[in-house]
DOPA-961242 format. One record per residue (C-alpha): residue in three letters; x, y, z. Coordinates in steps of 0.02 Angstrom, whole numbers, padded with zeros to 5 digits, always signed. Layout:
REM DOPA-961242
ALAXYZ;...
END
This chain:
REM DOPA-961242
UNK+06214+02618+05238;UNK+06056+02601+05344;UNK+05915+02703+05323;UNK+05765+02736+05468;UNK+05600+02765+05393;UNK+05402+02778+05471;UNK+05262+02671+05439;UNK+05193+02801+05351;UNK+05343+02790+05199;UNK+05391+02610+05220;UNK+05283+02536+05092;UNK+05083+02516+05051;UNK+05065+02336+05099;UNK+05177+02162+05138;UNK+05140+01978+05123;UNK+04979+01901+05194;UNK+04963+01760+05318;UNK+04935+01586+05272;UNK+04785+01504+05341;UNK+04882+01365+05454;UNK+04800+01309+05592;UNK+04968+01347+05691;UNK+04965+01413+05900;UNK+05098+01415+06028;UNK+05084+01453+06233;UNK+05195+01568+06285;UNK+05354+01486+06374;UNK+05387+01539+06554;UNK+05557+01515+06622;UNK+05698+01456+06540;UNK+05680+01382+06402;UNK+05769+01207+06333;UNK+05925+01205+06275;UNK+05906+01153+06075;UNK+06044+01017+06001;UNK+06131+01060+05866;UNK+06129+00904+05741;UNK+06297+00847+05646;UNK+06195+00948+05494;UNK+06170+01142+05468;UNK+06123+01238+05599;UNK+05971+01355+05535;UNK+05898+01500+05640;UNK+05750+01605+05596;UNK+05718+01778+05668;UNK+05546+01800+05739;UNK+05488+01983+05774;UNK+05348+02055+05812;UNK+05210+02071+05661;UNK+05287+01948+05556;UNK+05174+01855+05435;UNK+05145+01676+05482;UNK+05216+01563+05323;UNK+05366+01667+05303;UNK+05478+01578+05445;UNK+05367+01440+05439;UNK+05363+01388+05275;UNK+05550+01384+05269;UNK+05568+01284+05418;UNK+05451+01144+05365;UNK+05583+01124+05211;UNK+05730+01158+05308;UNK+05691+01056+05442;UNK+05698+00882+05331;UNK+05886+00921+05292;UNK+05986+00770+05355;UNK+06052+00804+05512;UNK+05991+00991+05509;UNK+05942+01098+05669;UNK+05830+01222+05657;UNK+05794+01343+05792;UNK+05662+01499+05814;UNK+05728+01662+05884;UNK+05684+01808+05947;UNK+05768+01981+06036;UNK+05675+01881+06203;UNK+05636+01685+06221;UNK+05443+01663+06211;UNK+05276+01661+06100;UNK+05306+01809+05963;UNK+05126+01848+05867;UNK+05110+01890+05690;UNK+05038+02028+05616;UNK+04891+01971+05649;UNK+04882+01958+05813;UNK+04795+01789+05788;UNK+04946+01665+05817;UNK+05108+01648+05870;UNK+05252+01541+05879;UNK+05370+01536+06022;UNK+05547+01576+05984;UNK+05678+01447+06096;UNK+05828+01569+06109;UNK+05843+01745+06115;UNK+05974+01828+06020;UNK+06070+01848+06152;UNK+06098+01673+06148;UNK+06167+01646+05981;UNK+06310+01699+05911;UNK+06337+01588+05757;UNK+06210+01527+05629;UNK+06253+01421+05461;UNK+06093+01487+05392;UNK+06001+01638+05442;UNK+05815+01664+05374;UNK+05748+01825+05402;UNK+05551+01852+05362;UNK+05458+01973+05301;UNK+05308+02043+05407;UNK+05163+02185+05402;UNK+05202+02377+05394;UNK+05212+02386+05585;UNK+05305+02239+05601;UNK+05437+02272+05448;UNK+05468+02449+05510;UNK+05498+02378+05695;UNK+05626+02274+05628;UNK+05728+02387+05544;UNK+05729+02537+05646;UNK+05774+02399+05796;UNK+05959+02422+05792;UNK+05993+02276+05935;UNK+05928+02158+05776;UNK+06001+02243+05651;UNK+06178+02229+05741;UNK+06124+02048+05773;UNK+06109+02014+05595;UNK+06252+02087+05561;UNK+06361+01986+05662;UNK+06270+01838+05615;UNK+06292+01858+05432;UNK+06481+01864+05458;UNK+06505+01693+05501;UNK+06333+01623+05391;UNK+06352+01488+05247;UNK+06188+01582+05188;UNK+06089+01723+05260;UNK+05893+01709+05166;UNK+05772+01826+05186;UNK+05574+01796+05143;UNK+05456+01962+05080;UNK+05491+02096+05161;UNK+05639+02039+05257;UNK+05738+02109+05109;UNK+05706+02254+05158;UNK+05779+02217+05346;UNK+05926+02145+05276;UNK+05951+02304+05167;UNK+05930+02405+05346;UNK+06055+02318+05395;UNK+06180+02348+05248;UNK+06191+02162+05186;UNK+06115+02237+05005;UNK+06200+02349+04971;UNK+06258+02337+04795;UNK+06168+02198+04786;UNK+06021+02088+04673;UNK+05872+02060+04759;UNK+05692+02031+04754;UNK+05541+02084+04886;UNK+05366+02081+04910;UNK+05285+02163+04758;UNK+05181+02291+04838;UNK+05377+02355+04910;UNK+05489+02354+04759;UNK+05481+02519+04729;UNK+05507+02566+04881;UNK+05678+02439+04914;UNK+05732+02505+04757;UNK+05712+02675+04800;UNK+05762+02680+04962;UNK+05929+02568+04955;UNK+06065+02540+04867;UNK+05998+02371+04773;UNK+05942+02299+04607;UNK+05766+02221+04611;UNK+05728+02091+04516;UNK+05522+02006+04496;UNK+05561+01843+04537;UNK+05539+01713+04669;UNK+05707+01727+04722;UNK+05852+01795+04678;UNK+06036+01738+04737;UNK+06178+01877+04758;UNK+06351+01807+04814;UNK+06279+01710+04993;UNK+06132+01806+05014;UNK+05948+01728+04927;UNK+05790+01852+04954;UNK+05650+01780+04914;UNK+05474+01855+04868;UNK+05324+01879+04967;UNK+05275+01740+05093;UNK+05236+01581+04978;UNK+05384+01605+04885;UNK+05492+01570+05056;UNK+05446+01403+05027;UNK+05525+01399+04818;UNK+05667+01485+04891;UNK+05701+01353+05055;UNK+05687+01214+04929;UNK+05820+01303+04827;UNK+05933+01335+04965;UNK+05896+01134+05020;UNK+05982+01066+04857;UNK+06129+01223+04876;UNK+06162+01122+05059;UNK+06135+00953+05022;UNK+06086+00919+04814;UNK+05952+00924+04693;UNK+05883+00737+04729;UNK+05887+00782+04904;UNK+05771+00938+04883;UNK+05658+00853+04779;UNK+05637+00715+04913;UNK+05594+00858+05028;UNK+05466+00930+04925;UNK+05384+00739+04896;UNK+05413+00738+05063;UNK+05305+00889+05098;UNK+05186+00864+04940;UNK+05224+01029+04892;UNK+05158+01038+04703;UNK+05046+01196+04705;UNK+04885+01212+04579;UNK+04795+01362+04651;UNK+04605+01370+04589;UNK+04651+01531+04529;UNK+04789+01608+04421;UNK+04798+01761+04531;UNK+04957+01752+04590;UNK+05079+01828+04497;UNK+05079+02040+04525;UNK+05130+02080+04338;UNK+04973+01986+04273;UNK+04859+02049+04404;UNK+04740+02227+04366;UNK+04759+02378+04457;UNK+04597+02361+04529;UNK+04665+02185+04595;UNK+04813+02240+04667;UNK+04712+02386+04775;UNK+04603+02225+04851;UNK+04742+02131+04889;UNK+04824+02274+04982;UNK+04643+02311+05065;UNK+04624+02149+05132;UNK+04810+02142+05199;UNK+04788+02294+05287;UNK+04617+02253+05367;UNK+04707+02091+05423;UNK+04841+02177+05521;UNK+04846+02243+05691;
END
């Protein structure tokens, strides 16, 4: 069942940007066709507010697959910012365009961005119809809680960012679970934006195999050792939390 909410209700915070030195022009005109390799064919919805390493963190994994495609999209072709407002990256085909995905990724974003999305029934029908045909439809942060819009969760297992639990769990018809991700049937949610990239190698070695993943993340020298142990929501203090959630919110446009 989908629900409509306001920003207001939605939830108190979502994932913060990453730091990556990452811009895109805006494309004018029609944009190029993209080939679709003999591997998977991976799309990730971009929407407006997004936060920045939750489609892109995913695609730099995704995009080492043998043979794999992997293609931005958006409801219209063109740059799409985050929320931000300080980057963006430009989405090759509009939804319009695509009808079948192997892999869909759907990210998570800031409050203004998050309640776009689901309250945007043109992308909620989208993902709907994409998810029908989907070897694996992924979701980073908050996108859980578009997918559960959309009535993919229903039912369901699933985890989201942590300032948002309560309110997924609350709100929809779904199980959460505090972990980095959690698989249900053909659907993996993962947590808030850094875990996109546990959850892409995950789905990597579910596509191809475990030595293959573990090539990509060589690959990638992904082999995190934050300077501080701060990461993890259950450990962190109350008065923590209420910074985090400060700082997200004076980020955001």
């Amino acid at each position: 069942m989908r629900h409509s909410t306001t920003r207001r209700n939605v939830l108190r915070g979502t994932a913060a940007t990453a730091a990556l030195a990452v811009t895109a022009a805006a494309t004018t005109g029609a944009a190029h066709a993209v080939p679709q390799g003999a591997g998977p064919n991976i799309g990730i919805l971009l929407y407006d507010g997004y936060s920045l390493l939750d489609p892109t963190g995913p695609a730099e994994v995704l995009s080492r697959l043998p043979d794999a495609t992997v293609t931005m999209i958006a409801e219209k072709r063109g740059a799409v910012r985050t929320d931000t407002g300080d980057v963006a990256v430009v989405a090759e085909r509009s939804i319009a365009e695509v009808d079948r995905l192997d892999v869909l990724v759907v990210p998570g974003a800031g409050d203004r961005g998050t309640v776009g999305a689901m309250n945007n029934e043109a992308l909620l029908r989208w993902i709907r119809q994409i998810h029908r045909h989907t070897q694996w439809t992924t979701s980073v942060c908050t996108g859980s809680i578009v997918l559960a819009a959309a009535g993919l969760l229903d039912g369901r297992q699933a985890t989201t960012y942590w300032a948002s639990a309560e309110y997924l769990r609350s709100t929809f018809d779904v199980t959460y679970l505090p972990q980095r991700y959690v698989r249900s049937g053909k659907i993996i949610t993962a947590a808030g934006v850094s875990a996109g990239l546990d959850m892409a190698l995950y789905l990597a070695s579910l596509i191809a195999d475990d030595d293959t993943a573990k090539a990509i993340q060589l690959a990638v020298e992904y082999d995190p050792q934050p300077p501080f142990d701060s990461g993890n929501a259950a450990d962190a203090s109350p008065q923590l939390k209420e910074r985090a959630l400060q700082l997200l919110a004076a980020s955001q446009v």
